[in-house]
N, C-alpha and C positions, 0 to 999 in steps of 0.2 A: 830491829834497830838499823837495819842495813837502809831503808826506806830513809832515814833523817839521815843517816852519813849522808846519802846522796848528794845534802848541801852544801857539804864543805867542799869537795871540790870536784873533778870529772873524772875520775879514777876510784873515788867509792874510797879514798885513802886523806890519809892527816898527814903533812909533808913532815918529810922527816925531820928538816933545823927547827921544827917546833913543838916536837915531842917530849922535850926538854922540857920547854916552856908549862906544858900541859903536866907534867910529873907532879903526882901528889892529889893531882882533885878527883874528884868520884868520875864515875861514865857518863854519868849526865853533864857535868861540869865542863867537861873535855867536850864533850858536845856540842856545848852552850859558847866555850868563848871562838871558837872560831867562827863559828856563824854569827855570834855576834860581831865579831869584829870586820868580815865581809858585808853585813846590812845594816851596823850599825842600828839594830832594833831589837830591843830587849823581848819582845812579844812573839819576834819570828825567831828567836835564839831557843827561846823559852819552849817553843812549839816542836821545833828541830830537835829538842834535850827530850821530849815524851814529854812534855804538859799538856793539857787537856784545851781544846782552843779555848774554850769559855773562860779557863782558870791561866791562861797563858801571862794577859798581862801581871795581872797579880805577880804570879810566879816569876816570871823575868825581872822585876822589881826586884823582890826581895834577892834572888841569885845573886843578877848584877854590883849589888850590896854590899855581899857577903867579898872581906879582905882578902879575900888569898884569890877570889877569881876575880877581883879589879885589878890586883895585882898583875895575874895571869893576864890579863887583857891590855895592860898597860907594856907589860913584854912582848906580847903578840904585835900587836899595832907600830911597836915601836921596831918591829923585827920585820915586816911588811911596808913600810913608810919608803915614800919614793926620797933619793939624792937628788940634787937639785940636778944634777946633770941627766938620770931620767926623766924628770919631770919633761925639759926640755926636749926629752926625744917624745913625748908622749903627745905632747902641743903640735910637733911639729909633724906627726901620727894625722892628729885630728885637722889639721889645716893642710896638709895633704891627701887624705882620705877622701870617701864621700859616704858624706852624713843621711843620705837617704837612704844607706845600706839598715840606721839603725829605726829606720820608721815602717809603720806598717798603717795599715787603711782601715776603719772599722767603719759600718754599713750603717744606719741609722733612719730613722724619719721622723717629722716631721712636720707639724701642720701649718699651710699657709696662703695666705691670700691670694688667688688667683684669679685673672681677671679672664674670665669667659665666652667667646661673642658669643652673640644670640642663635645664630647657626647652632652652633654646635649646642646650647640647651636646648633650641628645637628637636636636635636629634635626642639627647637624652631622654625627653618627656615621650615622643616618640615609642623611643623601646620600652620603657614604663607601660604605654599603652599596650601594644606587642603582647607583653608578658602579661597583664590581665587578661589579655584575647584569650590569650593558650590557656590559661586559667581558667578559663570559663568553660574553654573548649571541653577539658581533660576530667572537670571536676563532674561527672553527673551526678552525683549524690548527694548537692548545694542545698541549703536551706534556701528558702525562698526569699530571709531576710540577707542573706550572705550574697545571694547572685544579684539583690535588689544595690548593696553597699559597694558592690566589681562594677555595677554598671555606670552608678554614682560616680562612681572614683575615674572612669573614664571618660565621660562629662567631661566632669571638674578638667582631667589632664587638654583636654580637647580644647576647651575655652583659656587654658593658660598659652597654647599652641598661638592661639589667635590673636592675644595680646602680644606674646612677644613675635609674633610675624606683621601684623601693625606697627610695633615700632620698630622692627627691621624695614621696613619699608619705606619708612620717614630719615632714618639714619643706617645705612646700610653697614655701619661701624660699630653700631651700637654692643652691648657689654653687661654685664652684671657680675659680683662678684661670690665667687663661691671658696668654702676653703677645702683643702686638699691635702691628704697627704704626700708628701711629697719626700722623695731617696732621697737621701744627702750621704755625703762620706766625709769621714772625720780621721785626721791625722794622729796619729799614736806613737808617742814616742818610747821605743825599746830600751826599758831605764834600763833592766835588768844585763841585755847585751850590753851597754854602755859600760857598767861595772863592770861586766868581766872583762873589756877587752882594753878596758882602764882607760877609754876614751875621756879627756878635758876639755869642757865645755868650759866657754866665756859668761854666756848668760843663757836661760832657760825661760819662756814667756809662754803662760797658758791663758792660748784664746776661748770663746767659745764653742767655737768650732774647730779645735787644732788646738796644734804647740807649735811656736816659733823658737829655732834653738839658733845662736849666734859662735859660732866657732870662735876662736884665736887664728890671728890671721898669719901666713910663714913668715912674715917681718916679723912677729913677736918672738918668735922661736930662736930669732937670729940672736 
């Protein structure tokens, strides 16, 4: 059980002005509203209390539900809830801060149009050849129709050679398009540090590639 405390806070502990609040429900229930009341999510409250993931939502439903722990939760939240004169210091937190502290980078790719010159496919086709060479070289125990379909195939690379150095030679610009995977990184925003460190956000904007988040500015705070 000490694994689900974990959520409630960073002390492995349920703070004391709200053990009060907590009097009366079972061990799960005590469980359930504090964590629910930090993620507001019945499914991750549910899962924190010992429910099964699969059976979680269910279960956090009905909990949630039940009178005496809405109740519970309605005292909790209401015992937790900023004064506006917090609130104020919280804004003027986040518009003095710096919000890159709550973002992190995640790795990704990609596939996408790239334009090629011809050079460089020269070279490609090139090492295509290369490596049937060695191919040939390495394999002596070839069937006759296998070393006949290596030789073919280097042909074939040989006269694509010749096209595109023909038309390298008429446009020395020239290009083709191939796709590619391609790294990208993609911006992630740290909801969870946000919560705890009770950061207030203006607006939140999810790109495709990213989150754009908009602070409160220290004139708001004033």
């Amino acid at each position: 059980m000490k694994r689900k405390i974990d959520l409630l806070t960073d002390d492995n502990q349920i703070p004391e002005p709200f053990l009060e609040i907590l009097e009366g429900l079972s061990d799960r229930e005590k469980l359930f509203v504090p964590v629910y009341c930090r993620w507001l999510c019945k499914k991750r409250a549910a899962e924190a209390s010992g429910s099964p993931e699969k059976n979680a939502a269910k279960a956090g439903f009905e909990m949630y539900h039940r009178p005496h722990v809405k109740t519970a939760i309605q005292k909790y939240l209401a015992a937790i809830a900023l004064t506006p004169a917090e609130n104020v210091e919280l804004i003027k937190k986040a518009a003095e801060g710096n919000i890159a502290d709550y973002f992190t980078y995640e790795t990704y790719t990609e596939t996408r149009p790239v334009k090629v010159p011809y050079g460089e496919v020269i070279a490609q086709i090139r090492l295509e050849i290369e490596i049937e060479d060695e191919y040939l070289l390495i394999s002596e125990d070839l069937k006759p129709i296998e070393k006949a379909e290596s030789l073919a195939k280097i042909k074939s690379l040989q006269r694509r050679i010749r096209r595109y150095q023909a038309q390298l030679n008429k446009n020395p610009k020239a290009f083709e398009i191939q796709h590619r995977e391609v790294e990208r990184k993609k911006k992630v925003l740290n909801i969870e540090k946000l919560v705890e460190d009770r950061v207030t956000l203006k607006s939140v904007k999810y790109k495709p590639h990213g989150v754009e988040v908009e602070l409160y500015s220290a004139e708001t705070a004033r």
